[in-house]
N, C-alpha and C positions, 0 to 999 in steps of 0.2 A: 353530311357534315364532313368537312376535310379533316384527314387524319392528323394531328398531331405531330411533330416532330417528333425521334426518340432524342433524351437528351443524349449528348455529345460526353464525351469520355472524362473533358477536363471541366464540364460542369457536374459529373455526377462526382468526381474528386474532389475538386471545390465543393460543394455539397455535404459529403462524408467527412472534408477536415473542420469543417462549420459543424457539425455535427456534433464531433469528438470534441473540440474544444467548447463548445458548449458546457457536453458532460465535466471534462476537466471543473471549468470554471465551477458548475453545481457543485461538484466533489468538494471544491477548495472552498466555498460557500457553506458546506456541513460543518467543515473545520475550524470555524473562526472563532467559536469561543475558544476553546481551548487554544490554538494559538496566539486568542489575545492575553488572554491567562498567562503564556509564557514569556510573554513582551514584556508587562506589568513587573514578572518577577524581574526578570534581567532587569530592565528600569531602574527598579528599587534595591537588586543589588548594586548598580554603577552608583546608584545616589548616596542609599547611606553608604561606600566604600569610601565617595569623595568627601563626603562630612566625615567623616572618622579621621582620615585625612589630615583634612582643616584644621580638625580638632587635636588632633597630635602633632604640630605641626613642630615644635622643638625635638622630634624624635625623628631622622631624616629614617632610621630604619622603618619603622612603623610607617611610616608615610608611603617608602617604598610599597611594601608589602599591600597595604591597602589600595594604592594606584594600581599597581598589581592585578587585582582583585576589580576593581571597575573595569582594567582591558580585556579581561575575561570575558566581562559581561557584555563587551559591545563585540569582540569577536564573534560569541554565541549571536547576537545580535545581527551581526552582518551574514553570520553564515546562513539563518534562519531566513531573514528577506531574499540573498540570494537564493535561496530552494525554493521561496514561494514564484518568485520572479521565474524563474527555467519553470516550473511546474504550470503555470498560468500559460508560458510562451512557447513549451519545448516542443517544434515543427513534428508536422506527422512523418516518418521518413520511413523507409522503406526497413524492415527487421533483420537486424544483424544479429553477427553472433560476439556472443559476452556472455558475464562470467554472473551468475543469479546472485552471491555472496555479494559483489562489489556493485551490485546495483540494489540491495538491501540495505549498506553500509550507508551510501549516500541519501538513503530515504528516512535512516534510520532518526535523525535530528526530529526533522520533520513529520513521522510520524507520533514521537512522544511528545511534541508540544499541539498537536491537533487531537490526542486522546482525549488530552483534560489530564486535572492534577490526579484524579481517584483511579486512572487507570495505569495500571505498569504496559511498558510493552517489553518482552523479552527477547531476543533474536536467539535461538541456537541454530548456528549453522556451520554443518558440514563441512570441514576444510578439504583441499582437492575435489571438490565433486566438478564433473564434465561442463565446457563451456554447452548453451543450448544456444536456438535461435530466438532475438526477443527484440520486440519494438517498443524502445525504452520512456516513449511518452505511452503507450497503452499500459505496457508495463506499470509504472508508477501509479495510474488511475485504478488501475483492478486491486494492486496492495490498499490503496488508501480508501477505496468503497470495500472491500473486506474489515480493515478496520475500523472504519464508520459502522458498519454491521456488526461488531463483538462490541465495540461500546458500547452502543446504544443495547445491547443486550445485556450491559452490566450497570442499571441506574446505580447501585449503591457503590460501581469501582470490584475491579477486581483483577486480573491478570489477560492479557493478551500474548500468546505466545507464535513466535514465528520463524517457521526449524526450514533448513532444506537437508538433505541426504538424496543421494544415489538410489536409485529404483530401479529393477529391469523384470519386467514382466513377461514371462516364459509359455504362460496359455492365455488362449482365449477365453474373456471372461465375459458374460454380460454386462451391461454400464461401467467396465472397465477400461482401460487404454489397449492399445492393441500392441502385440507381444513388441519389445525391443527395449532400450537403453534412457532412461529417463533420469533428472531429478526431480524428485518431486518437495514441493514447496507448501508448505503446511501451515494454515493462521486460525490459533485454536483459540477459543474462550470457554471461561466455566461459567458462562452466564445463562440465563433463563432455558433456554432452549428452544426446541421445537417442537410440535407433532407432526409425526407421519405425513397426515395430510397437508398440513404446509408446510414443510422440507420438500417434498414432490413438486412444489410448483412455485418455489424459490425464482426459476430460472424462469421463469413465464413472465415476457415484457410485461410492465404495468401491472404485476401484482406487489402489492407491498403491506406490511402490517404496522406499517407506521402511521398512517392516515394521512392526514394533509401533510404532513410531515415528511413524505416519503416520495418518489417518482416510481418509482419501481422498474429501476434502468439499471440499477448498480450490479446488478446480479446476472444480469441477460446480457452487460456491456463486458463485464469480464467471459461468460462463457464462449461470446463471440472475437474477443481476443484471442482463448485458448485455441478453437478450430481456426483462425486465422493462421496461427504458427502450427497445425496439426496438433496441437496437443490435446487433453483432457481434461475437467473439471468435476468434482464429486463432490459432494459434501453428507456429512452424519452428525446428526445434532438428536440429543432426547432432552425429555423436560426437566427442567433442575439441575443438570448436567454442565451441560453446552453443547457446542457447535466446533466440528471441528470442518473448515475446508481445503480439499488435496486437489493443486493446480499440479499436473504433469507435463516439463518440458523434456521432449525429446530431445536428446543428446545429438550437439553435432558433434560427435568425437567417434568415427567411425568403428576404435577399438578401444571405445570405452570398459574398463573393469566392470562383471557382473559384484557386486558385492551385493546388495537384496534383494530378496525375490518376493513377489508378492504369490 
């Protein structure tokens, strides 16, 4: 039997960006209640603003103020379609470097209307930490399959938290990063947890505890982003606790400040 062709460079590209955008598309498919939930409210805030409105209508200040109060609601509104719109379309492009804080900022909308209403997301983040290298459509997919993962770990709601700080790692450590200049990016929840044995194999394609429910791609699709950019992934979760996971990007900032050490 004749061999095969191997495929061609720009079909295994094509291949890899059908791939990923697939994933996207899944990702943004976990999210939809919760960001239908936050449609609903904008909605219902623009609706009764402009009834209030109506209804006050000999008071031109009152009227102000309420109209007000509905462009609010379709700002939030356009700025929400716009994130889903860039998130469903944003090209696979080669990883640049930028700044982890302002590409958290711009996910930040988006993130707390795909949690759902029971869940907080918090951001603490580091001011001045080092620009890393990052590809900002992977990027966005490994934040929002990490927070798909602390929700669904929190059926009754409860806090997601997501910090970055400065890192620089001085020995060699087992299942650690390798010594140099990081930030690392942190998405913690107090939700159920895990055991031992399934944290160990979290990252294993096609495992998942979700059941039908689940692909088991979220977790293997971010670790393989991290070695894409060189970086590192970790995670520490126990039961009744939470989960907390530490995504390490290497600093491109040649002389980056040591400020912690691990």
């Amino acid at each position: 039997m004749p061999r095969l062709p191997d495929m061609s460079q720009r079909e295994r590209y094509t291949s890899e960006q059908g791939a990923r955008a697939a994933q996207r598309l899944c990702t943004l498919g976990e999210m939809t209640a919760g960001i239908i939930h936050d449609f609903r409210n904008i909605l219902a805030i623009v609706g009764s603003s402009l009834t209030l409105a109506e209804r006050h209508s000999g008071d031109p200040e009152r009227v102000l103020s309420f109209i007000g109060k509905a462009q609010d609601g379709v700002r939030r509104g356009t700025k929400l379609t716009a994130q889903l719109l860039t998130f469903a379309k944003e090209p696979d492009l080669a990883a640049r470097v930028g700044n982890l804080n302002e590409c958290l900022k711009r996910l930040e909308l988006f993130l707390k209307s795909g949690s759902g209403p029971e869940v907080r997301i918090v951001l603490r983040l580091t001011p001045d930490i080092p620009n890393c290298l990052i590809d900002q459509a992977q990027f966005n997919a490994a934040i929002l399959n990490l927070v798909i993962n602390a929700r669904d770990a929190l059926p009754k709601g409860g806090t997601v938290e997501i910090s970055t700080e400065r890192w620089v790692i001085n020995n060699v450590t087992v299942n650690e990063p390798l010594p140099g200049n990081y930030v690392r990016l942190q998405v913690k929840d107090n939700g159920q947890g895990m055991s031992p044995e399934v944290a160990r194999r979290v990252f294993d394609p096609f495992f998942t505890t979700k059941g039908e429910r689940g692909t088991g791609l979220g977790l293997p699709q971010v670790s393989a982003f991290m070695r894409l950019i060189n970086g590192h992934v970790s995670i520490a979760s126990e039961r009744g606790v939470g989960t907390t996971v530490s995504l390490f990007f290497p600093s491109a900032e040649a002389d980056a400040d040591d400020a912690t050490s691990s």
